[in-house]
C-alpha atoms as a printed R data frame, in Angstrom:
   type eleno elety resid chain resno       x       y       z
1  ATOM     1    CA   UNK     A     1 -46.429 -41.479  28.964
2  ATOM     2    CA   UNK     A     2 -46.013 -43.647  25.424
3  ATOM     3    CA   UNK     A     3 -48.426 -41.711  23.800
4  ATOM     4    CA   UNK     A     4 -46.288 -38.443  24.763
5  ATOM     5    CA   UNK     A     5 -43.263 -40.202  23.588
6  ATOM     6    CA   UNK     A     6 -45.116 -40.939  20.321
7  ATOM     7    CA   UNK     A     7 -46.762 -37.507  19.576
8  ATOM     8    CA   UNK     A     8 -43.401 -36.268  20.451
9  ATOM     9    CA   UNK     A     9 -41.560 -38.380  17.984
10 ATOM    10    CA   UNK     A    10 -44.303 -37.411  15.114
11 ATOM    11    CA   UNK     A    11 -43.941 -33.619  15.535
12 ATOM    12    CA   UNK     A    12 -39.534 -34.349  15.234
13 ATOM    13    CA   UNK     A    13 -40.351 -36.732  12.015
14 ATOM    14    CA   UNK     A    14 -42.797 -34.228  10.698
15 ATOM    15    CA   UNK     A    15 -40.844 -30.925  11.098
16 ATOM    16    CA   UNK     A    16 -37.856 -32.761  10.155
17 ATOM    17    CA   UNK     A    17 -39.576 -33.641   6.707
18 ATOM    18    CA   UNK     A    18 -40.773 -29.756   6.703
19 ATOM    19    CA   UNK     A    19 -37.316 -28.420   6.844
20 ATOM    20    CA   UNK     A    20 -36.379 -30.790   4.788
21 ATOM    21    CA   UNK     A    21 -38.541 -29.779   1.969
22 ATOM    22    CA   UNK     A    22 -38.261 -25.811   2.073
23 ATOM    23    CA   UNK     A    23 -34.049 -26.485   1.813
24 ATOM    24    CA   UNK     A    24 -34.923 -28.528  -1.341
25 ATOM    25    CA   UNK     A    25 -36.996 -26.148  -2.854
26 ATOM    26    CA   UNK     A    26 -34.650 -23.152  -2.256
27 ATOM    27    CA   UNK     A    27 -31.606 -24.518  -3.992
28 ATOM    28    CA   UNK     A    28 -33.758 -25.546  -7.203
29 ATOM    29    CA   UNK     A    29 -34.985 -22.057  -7.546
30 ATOM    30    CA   UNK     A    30 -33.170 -20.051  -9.933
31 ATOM    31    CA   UNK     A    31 -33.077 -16.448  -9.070
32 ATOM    32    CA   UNK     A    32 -31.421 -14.269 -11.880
33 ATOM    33    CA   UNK     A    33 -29.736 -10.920 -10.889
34 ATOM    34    CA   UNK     A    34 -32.241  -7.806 -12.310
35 ATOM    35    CA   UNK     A    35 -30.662  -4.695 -13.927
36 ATOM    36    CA   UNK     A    36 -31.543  -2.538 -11.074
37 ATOM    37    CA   UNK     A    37 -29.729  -5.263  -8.446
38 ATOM    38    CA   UNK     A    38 -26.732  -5.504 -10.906
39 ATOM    39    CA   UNK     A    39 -26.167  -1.376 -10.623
40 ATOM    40    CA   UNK     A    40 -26.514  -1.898  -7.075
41 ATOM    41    CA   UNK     A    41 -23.942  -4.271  -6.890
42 ATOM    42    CA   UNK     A    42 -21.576  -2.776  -8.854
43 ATOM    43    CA   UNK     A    43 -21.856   0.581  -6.657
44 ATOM    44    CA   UNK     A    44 -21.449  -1.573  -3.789
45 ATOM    45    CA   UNK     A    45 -18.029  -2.257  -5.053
46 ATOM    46    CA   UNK     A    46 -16.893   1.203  -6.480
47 ATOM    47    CA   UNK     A    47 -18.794   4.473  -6.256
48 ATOM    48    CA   UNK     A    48 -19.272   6.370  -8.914
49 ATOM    49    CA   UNK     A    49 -22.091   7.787 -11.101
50 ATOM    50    CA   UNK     A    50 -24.172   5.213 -13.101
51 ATOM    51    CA   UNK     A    51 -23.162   5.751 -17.150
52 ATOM    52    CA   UNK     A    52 -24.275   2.603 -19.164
53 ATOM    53    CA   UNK     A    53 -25.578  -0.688 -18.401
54 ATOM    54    CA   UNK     A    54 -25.246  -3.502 -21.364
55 ATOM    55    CA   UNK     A    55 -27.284  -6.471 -21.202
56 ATOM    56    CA   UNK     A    56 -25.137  -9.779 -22.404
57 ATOM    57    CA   UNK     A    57 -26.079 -13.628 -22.588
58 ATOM    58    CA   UNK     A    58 -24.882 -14.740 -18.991
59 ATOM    59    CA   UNK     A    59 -23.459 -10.999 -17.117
60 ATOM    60    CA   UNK     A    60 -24.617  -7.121 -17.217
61 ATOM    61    CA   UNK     A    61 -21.920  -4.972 -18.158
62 ATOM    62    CA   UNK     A    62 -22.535  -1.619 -15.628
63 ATOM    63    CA   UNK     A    63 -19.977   1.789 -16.757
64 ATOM    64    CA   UNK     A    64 -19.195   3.985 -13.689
65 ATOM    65    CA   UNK     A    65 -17.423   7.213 -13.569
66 ATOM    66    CA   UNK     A    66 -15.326   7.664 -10.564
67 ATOM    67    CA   UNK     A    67 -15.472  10.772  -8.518
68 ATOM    68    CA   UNK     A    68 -11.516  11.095 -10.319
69 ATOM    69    CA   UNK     A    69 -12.449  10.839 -13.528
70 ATOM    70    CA   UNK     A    70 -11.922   7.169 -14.463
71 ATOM    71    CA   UNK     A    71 -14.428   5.376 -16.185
72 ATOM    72    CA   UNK     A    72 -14.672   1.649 -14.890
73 ATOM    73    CA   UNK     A    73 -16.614  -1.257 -16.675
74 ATOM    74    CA   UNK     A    74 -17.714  -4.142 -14.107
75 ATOM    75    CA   UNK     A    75 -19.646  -7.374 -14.945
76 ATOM    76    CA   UNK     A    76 -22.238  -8.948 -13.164
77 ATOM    77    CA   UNK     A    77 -22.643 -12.140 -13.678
78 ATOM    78    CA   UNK     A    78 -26.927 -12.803 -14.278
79 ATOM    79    CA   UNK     A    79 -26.882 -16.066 -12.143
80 ATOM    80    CA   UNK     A    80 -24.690 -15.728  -9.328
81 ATOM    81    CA   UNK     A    81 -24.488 -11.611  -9.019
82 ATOM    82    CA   UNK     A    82 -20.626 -11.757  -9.164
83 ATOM    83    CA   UNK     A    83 -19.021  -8.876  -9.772
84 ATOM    84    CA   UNK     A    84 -16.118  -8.318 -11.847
85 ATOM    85    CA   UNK     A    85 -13.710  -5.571 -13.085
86 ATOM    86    CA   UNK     A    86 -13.267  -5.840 -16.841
């Protein structure tokens, strides 16, 4: 019955230390927003045809023309895929 207890208590420990480890690891990983995920992002907040897409130091700048005409200009930002309307 102690050894049970004991195994038991090594499996918790280890998978503990497991979980533990692949948490880390995701949050240090820097994952930067592509081109092709940045025009996807901004059509996911207004529809529209694709016109331009800029490339700046820290955001994508993605120009969309509206089904009505208007021509919008979101940024993305490259780390945290933000979206904004300029």
């Amino acid at each position: 019955m102690r050894v049970l207890l004991i195994l038991n208590l090594i499996a918790v420990v280890c998978l503990a230390n497991f979980a533990h480890a692949n948490n880390t690891k995701s949050k240090t990983d820097k994952v930067e927003v592509s081109k092709k995920k940045a025009v996807i992002l901004a059509k996911q907040t207004t529809d529209g045809t694709t016109l331009k897409i800029s490339e700046e130091t820290l955001f994508f700048t993605v120009r969309i023309l509206k089904a009505d005409g208007h021509v919008v200009d979101l940024k993305i930002n490259k780390k945290t895929g933000e979206v904004k309307k300029d």
